[in-house]
Backbone as a printed PyTorch tensor [residue, N CA C, xyz], in Angstrom:
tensor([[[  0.8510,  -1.1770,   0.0000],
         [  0.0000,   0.0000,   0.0000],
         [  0.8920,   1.2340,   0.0000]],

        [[  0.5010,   2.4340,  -0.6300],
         [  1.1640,   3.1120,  -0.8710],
         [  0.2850,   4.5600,   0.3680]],

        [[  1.4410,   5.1950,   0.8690],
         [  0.3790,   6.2760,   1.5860],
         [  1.3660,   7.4230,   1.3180]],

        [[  0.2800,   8.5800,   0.9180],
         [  0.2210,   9.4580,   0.5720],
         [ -0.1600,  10.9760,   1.1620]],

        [[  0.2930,  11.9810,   1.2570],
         [ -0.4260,  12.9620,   1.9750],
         [ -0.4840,  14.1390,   0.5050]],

        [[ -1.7990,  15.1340,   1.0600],
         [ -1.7920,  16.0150,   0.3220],
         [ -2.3530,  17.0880,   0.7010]],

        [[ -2.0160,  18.8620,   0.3120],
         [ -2.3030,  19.2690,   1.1310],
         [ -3.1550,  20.9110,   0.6820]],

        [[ -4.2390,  21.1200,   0.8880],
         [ -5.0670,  21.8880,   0.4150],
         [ -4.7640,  23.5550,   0.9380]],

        [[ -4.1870,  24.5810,  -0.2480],
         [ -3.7960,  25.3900,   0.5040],
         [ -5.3980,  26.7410,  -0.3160]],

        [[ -5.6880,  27.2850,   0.7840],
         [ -6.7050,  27.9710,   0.3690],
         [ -6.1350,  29.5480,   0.4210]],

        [[ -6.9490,  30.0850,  -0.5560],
         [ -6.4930,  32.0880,  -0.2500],
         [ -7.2250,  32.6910,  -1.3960]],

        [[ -8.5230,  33.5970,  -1.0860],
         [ -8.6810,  34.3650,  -1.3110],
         [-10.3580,  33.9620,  -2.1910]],

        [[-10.7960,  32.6200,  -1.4130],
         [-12.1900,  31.6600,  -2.2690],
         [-11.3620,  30.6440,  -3.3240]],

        [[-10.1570,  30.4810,  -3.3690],
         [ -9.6090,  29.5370,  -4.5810],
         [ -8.4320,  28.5290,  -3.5790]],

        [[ -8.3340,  27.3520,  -3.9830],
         [ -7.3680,  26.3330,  -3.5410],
         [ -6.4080,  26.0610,  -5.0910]],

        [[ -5.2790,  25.9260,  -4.2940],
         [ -4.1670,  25.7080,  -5.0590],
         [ -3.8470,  23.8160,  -5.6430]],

        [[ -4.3470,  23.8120,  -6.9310],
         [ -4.0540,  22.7070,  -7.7280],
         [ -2.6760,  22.8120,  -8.5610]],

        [[ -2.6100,  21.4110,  -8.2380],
         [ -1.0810,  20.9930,  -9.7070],
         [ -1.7420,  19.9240, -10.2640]],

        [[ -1.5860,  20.6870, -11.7050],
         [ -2.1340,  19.2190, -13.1610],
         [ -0.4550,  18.5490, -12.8630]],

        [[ -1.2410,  16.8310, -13.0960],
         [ -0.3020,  15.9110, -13.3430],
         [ -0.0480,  16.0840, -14.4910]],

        [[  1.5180,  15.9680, -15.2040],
         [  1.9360,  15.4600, -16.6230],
         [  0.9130,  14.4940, -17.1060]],

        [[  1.4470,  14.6490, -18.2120],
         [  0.6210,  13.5650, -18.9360],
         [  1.3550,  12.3670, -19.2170]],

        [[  2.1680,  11.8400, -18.9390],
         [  3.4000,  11.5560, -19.0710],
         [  3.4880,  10.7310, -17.4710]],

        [[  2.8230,  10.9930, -16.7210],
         [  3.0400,  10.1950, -15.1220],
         [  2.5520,   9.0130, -15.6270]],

        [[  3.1220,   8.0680, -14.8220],
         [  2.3930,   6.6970, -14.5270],
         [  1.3000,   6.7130, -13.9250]],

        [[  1.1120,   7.3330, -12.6790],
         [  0.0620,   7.3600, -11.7870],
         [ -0.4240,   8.5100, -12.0930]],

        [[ -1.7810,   8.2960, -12.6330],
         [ -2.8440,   9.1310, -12.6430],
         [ -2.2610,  10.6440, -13.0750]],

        [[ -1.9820,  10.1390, -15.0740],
         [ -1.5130,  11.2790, -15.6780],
         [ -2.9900,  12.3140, -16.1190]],

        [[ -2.1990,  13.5030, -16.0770],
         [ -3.0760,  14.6870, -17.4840],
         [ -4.4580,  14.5850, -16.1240]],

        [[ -4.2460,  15.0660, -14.9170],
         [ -5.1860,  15.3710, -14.0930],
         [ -4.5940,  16.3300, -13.3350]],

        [[ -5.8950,  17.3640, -12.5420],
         [ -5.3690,  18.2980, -11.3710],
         [ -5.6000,  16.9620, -10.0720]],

        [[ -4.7060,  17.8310,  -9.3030],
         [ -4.7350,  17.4660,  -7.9310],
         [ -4.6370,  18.0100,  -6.5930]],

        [[ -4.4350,  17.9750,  -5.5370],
         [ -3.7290,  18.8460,  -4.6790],
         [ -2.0050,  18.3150,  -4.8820]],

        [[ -1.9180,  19.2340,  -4.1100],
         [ -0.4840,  18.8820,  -4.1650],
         [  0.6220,  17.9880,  -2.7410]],

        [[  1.6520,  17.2290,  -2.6880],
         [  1.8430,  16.1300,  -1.8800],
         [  2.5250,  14.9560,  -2.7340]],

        [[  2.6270,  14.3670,  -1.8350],
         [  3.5570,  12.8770,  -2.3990],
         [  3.2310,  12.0600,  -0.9330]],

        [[  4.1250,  11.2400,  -1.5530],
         [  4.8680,   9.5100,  -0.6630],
         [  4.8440,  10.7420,   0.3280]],

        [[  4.6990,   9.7870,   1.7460],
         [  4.9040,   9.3460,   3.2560],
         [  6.1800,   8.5300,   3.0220]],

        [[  7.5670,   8.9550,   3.7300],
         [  8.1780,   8.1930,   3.7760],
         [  8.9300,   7.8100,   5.2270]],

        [[ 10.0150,   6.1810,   5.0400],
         [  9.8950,   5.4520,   5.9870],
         [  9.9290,   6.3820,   7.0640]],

        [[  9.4120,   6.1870,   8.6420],
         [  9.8490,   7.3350,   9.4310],
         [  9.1920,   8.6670,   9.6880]],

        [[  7.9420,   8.6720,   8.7220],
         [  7.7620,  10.3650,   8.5090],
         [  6.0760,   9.8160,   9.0290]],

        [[  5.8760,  11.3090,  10.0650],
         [  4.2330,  11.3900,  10.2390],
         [  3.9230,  12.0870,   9.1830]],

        [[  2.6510,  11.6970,   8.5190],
         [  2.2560,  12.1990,   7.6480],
         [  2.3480,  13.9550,   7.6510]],

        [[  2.1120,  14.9170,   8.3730],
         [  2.2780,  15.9290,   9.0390],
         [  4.0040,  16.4550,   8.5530]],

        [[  5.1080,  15.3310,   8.6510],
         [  6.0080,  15.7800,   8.2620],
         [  6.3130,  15.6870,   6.9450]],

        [[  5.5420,  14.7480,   6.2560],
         [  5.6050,  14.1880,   5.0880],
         [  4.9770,  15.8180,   4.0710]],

        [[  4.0640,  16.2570,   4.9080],
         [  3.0530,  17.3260,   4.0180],
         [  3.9090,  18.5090,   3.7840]],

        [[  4.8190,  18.7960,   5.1900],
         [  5.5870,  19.6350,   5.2290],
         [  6.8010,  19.1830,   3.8770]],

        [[  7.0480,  18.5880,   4.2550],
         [  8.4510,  17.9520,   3.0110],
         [  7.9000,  18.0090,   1.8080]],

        [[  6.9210,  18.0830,   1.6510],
         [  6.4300,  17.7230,   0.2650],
         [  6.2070,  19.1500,  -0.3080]],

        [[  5.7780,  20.0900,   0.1930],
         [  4.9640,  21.3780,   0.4380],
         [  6.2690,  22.2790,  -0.3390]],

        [[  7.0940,  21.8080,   0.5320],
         [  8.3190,  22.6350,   0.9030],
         [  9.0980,  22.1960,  -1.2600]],

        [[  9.0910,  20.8700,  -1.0660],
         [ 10.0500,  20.4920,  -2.6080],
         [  8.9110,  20.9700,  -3.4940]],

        [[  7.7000,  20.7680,  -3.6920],
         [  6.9940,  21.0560,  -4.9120],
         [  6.2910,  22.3640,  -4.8810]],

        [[  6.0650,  23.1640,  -4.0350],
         [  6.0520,  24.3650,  -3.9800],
         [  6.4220,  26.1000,  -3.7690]],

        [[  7.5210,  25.2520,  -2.7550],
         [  8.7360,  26.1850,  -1.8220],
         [  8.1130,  27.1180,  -0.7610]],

        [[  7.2130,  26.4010,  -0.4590],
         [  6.6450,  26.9310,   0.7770],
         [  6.5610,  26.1460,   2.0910]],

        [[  6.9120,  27.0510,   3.1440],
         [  7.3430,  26.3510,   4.2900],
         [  5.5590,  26.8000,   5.3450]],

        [[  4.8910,  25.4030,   5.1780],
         [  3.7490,  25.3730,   6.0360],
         [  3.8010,  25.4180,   7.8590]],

        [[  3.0800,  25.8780,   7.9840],
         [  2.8070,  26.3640,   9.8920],
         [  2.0790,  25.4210,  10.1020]],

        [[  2.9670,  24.6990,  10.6990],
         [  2.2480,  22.9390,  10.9810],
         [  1.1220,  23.0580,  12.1280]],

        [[  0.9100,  24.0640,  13.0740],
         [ -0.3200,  24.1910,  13.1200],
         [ -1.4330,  24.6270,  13.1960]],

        [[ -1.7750,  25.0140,  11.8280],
         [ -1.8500,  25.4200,  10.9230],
         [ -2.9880,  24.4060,  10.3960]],

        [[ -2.2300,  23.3600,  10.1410],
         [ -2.8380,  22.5300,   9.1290],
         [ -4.0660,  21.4340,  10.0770]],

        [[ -4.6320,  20.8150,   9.5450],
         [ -5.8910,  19.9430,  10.4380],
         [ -6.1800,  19.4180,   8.3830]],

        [[ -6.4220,  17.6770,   9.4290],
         [ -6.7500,  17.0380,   8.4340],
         [ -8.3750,  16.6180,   8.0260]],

        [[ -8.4540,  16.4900,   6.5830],
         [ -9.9390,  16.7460,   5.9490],
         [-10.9710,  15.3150,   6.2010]],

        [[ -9.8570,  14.6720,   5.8380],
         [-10.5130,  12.9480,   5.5990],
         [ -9.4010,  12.3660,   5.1670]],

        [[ -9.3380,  10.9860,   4.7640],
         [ -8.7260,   9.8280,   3.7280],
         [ -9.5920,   9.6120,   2.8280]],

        [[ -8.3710,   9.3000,   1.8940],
         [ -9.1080,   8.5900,   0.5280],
         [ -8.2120,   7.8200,   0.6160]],

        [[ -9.1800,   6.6120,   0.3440],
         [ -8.8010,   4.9030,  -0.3420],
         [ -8.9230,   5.1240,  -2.1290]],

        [[ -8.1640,   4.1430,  -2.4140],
         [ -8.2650,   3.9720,  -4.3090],
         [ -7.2960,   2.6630,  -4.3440]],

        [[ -7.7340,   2.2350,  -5.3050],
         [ -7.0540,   0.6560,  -5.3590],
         [ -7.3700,  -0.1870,  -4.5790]],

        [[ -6.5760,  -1.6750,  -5.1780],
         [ -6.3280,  -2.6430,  -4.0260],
         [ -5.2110,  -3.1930,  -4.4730]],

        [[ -4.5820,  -4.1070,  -3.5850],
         [ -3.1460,  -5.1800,  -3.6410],
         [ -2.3730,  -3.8110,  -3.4050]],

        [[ -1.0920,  -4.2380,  -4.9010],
         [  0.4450,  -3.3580,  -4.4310],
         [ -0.1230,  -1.9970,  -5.0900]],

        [[ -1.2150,  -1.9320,  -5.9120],
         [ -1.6270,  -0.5350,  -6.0460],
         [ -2.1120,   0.3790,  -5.3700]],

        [[ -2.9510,  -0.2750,  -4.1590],
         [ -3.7570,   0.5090,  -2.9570],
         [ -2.9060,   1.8700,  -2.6240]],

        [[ -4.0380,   2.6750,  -2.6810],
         [ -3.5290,   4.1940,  -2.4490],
         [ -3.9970,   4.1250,  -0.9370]],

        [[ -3.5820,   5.1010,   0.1310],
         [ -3.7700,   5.4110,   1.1510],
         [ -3.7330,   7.4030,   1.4690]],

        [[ -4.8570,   8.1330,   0.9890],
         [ -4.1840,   9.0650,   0.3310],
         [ -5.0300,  10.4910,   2.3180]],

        [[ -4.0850,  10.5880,   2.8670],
         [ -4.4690,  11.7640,   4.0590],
         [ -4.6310,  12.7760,   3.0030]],

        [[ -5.7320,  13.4010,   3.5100],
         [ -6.1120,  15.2720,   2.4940],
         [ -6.0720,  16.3650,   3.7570]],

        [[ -4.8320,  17.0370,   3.8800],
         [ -5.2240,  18.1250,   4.2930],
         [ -5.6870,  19.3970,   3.9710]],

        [[ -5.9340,  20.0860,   5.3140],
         [ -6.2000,  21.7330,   4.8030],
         [ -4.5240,  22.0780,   5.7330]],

        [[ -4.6660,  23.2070,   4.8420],
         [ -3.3810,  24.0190,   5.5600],
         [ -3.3520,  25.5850,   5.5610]],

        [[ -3.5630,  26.0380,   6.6590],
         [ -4.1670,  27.3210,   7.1630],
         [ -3.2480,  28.4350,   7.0150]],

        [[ -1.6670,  28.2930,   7.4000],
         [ -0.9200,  29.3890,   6.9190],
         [  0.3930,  28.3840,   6.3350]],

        [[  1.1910,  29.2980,   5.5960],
         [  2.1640,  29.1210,   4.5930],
         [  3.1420,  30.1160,   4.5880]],

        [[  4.7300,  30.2060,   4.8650],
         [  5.0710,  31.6270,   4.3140],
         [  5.7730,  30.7930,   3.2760]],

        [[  5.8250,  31.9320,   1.9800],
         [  6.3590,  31.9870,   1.0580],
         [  5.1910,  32.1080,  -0.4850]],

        [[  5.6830,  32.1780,  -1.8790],
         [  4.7540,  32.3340,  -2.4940],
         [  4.4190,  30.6240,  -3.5810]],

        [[  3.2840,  30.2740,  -3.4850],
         [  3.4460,  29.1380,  -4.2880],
         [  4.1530,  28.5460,  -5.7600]],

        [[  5.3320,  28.8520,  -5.9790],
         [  5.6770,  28.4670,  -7.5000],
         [  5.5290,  27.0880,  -7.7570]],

        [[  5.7760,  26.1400,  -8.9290],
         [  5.7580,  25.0500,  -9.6940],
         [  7.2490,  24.7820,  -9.4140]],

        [[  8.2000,  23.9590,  -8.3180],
         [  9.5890,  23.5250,  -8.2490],
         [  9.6700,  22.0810,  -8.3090]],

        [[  8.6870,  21.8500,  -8.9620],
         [  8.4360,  20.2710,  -9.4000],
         [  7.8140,  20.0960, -10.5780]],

        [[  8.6830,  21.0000, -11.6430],
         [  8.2480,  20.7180, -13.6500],
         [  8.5940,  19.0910, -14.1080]],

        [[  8.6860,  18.4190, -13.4640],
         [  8.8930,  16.7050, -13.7020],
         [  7.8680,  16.0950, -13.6750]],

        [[  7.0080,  17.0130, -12.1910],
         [  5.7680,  15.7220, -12.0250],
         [  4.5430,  16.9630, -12.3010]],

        [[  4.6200,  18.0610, -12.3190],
         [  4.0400,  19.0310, -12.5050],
         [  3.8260,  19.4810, -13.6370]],

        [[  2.9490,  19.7370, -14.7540],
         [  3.2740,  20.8820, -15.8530],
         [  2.6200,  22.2580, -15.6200]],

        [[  1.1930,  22.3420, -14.7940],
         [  0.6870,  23.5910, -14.3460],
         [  0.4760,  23.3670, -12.6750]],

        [[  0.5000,  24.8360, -11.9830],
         [ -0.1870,  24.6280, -10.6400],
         [ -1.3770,  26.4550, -11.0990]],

        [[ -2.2240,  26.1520, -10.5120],
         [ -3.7000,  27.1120, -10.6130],
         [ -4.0910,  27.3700,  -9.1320]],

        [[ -4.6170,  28.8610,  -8.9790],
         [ -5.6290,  28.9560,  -7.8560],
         [ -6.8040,  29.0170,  -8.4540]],

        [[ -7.5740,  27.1610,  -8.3950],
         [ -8.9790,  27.2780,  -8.5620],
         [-10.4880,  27.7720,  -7.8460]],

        [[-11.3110,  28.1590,  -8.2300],
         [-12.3090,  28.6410,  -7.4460],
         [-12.9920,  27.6490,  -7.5810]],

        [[-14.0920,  27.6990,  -6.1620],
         [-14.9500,  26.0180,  -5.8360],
         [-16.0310,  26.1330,  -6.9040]],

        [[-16.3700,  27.2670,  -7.9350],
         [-17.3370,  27.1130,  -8.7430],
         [-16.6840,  26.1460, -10.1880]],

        [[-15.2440,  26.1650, -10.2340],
         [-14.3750,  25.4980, -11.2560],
         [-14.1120,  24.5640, -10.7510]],

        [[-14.3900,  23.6640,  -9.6950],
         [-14.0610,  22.2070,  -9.4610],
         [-14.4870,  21.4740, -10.4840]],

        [[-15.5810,  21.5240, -10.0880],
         [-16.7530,  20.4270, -10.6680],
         [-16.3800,  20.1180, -12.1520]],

        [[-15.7730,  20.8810, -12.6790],
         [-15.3010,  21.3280, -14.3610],
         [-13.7380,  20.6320, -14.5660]],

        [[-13.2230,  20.1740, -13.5460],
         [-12.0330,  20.1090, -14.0120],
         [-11.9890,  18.2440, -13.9340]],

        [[-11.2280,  17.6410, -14.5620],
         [-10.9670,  16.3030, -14.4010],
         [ -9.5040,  16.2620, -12.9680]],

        [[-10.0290,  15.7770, -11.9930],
         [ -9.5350,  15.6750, -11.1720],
         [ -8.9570,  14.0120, -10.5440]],

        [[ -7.6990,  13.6320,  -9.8950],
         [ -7.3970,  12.5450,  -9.2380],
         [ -8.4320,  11.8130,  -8.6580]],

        [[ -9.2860,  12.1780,  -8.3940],
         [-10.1470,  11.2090,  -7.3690],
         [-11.0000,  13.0340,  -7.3040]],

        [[-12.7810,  12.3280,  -7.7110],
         [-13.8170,  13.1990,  -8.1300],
         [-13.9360,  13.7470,  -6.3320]],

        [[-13.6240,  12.8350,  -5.3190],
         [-14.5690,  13.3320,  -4.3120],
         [-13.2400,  14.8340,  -3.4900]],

        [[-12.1440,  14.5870,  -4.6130],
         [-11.6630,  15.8240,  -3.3660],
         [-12.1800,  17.1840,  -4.0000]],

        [[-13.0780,  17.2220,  -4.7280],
         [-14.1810,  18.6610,  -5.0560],
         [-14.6980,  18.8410,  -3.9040]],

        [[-15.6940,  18.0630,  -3.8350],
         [-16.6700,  17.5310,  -2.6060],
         [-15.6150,  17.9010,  -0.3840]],

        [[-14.2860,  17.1390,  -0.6910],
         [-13.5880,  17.5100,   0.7580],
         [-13.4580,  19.2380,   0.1700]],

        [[-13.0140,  19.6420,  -0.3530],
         [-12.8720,  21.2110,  -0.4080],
         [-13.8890,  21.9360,  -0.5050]],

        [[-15.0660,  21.5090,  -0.9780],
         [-15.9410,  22.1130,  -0.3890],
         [-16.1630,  22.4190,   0.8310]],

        [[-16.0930,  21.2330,   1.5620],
         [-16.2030,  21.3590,   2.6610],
         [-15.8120,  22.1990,   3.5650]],

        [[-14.5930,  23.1350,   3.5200],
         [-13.5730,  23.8800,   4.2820],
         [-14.7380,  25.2790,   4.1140]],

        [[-14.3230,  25.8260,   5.6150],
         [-15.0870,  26.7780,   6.1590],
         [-14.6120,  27.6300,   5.0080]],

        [[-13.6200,  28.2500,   4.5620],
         [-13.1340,  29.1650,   3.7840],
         [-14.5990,  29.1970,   2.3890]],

        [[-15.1530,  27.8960,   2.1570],
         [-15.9470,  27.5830,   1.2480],
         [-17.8290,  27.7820,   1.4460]],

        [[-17.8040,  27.6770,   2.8470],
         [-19.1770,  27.4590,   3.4700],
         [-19.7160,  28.6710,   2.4460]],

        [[-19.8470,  29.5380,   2.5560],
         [-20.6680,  30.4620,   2.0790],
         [-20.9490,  30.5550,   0.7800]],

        [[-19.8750,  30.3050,  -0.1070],
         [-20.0730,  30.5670,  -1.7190],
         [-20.6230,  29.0810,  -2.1570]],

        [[-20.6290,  27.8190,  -0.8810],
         [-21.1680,  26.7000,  -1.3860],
         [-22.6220,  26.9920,  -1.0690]],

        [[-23.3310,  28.0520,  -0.0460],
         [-24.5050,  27.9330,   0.2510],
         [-25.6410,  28.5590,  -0.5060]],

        [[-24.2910,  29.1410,  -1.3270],
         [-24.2960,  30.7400,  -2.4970],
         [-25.0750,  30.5040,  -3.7510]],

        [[-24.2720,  29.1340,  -3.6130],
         [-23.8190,  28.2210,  -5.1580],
         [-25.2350,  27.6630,  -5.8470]],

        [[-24.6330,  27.5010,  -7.2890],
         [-26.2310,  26.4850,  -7.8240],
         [-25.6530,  24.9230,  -8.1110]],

        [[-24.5170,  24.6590,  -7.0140],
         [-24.4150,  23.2850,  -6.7430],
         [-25.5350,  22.4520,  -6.2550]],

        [[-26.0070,  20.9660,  -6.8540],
         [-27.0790,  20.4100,  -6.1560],
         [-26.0920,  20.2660,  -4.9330]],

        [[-27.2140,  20.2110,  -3.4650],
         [-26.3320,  19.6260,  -2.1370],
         [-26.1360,  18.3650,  -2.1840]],

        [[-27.2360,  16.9280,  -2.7510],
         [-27.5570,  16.0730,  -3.4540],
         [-27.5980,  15.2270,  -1.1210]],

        [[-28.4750,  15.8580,  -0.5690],
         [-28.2000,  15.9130,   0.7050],
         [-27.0740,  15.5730,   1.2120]],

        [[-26.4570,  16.5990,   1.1350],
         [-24.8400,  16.8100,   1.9200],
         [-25.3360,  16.8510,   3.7980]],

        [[-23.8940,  16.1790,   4.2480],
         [-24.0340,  15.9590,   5.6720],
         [-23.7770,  17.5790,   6.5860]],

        [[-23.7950,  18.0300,   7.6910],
         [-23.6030,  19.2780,   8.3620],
         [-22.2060,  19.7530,   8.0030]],

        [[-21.3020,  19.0080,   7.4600],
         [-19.9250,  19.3020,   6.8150],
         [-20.1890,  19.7900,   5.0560]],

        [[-21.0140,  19.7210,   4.8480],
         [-21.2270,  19.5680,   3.0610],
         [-20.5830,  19.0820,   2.1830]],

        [[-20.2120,  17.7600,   2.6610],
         [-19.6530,  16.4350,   2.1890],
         [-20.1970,  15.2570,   1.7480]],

        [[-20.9380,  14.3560,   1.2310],
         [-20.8970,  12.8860,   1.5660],
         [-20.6630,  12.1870,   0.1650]],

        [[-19.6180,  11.4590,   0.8810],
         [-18.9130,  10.3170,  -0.3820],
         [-19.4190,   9.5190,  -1.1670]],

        [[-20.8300,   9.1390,  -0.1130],
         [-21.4170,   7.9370,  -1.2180],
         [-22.7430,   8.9150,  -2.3860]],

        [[-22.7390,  10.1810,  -2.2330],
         [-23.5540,  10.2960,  -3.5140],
         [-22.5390,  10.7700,  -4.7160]],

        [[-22.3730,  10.3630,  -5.9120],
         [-22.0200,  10.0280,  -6.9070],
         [-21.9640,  11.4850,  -7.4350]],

        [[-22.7160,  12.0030,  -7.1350],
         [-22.6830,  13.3890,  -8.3640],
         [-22.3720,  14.2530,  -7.2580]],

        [[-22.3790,  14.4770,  -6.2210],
         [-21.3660,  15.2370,  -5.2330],
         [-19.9910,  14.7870,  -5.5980]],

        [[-19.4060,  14.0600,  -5.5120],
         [-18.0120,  13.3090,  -5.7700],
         [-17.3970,  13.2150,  -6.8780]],

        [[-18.3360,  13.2440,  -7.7600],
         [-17.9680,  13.3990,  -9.1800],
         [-17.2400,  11.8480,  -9.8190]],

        [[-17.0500,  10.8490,  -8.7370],
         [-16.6450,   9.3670,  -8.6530],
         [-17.2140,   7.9020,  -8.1720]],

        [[-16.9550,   6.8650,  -8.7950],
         [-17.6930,   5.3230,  -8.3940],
         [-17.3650,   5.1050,  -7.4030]],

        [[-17.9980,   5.2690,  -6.1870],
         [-17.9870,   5.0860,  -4.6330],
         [-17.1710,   3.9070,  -4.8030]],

        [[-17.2940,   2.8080,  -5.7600],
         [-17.1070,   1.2040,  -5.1240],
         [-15.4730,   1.3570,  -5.2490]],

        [[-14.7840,   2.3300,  -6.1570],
         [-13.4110,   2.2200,  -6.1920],
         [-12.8650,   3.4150,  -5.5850]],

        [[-13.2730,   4.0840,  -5.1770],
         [-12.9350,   5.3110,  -4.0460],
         [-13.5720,   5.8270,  -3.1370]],

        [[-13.1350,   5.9020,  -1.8130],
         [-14.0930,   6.2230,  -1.1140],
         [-13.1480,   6.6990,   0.4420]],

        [[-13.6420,   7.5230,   0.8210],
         [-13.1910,   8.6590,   2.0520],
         [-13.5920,   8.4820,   3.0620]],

        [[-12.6410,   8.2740,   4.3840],
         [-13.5150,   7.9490,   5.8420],
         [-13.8200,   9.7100,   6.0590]]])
């Protein structure tokens, strides 16, 4: 199993995505948040920081950050194990210092989720969720498709934008 952290940086109604190459093995020619491998030794927490730090050059205020949910994807040696954070402050400015696994990074707005082909449909749905979002989601002519008191839930399909049976978020 592979585990993963990733980490949602918000400012100004928009969260910061990186499109995968097209050209990756894993889950090319998609946005994502941004993150990698957990490695041996590392709390995920340090992992977000390390990761934050090489593919963006920003040094996160660890606390700061509070985590959204997990996402599962796969099974066997493919199984993803993927932590989603939010991350509340940051100094520095976000550039692209990872053009290998990166070809664009964007500050998207939550009305441009839904529009974009994303890693796994339901992290529209976790970013919604973030208080930074509450209002322009209550704003929105998103169906709620009955969203839980978080304005989340995984198992409806068109909130998530994904097949519950192969992904799915505690």
């Amino acid at each position: 199993m592979h585990v993963v952290v990733t980490g949602a940086l918000v400012e100004n109604g928009a969260v910061l995505l990186v499109h995968r190459r097209p050209t990756k093995r894993a889950y090319p020619d998609v946005w994502d948040l941004p993150g990698g491998q957990v490695e041996a030794g590392e709390s995920e927490l340090q992992a977000l920081a390390r990761e934050m730090h090489e593919e963006l050059g920003v040094h996160i205020v660890a606390e700061s950050a509070s985590r959204l949910g997990v996402l599962h994807a796969g099974s066997g040696e493919d199984a993803v194990h993927v932590g989603v954070w939010q991350i509340g402050d940051w100094v520095g400015s976000p550039t692209n210092r990872a053009p290998d696994e990166h070809d664009d990074i964007a500050w998207v707005g939550i009305s441009e989720l839904g529009g974009l082909p994303l890693v796994h449909g339901v992290l529209a749905a976790m970013v919604r969720s973030l208080p930074e979002f509450e209002c322009a989601r209550r704003h929105s002519d998103v169906t709620d498709c009955n969203q839980d008191d978080r304005g989340t839930k995984a198992d409806c399909r068109a909130c998530a934008g994904t097949d519950s049976s192969s992904t799915w978020w505690d």
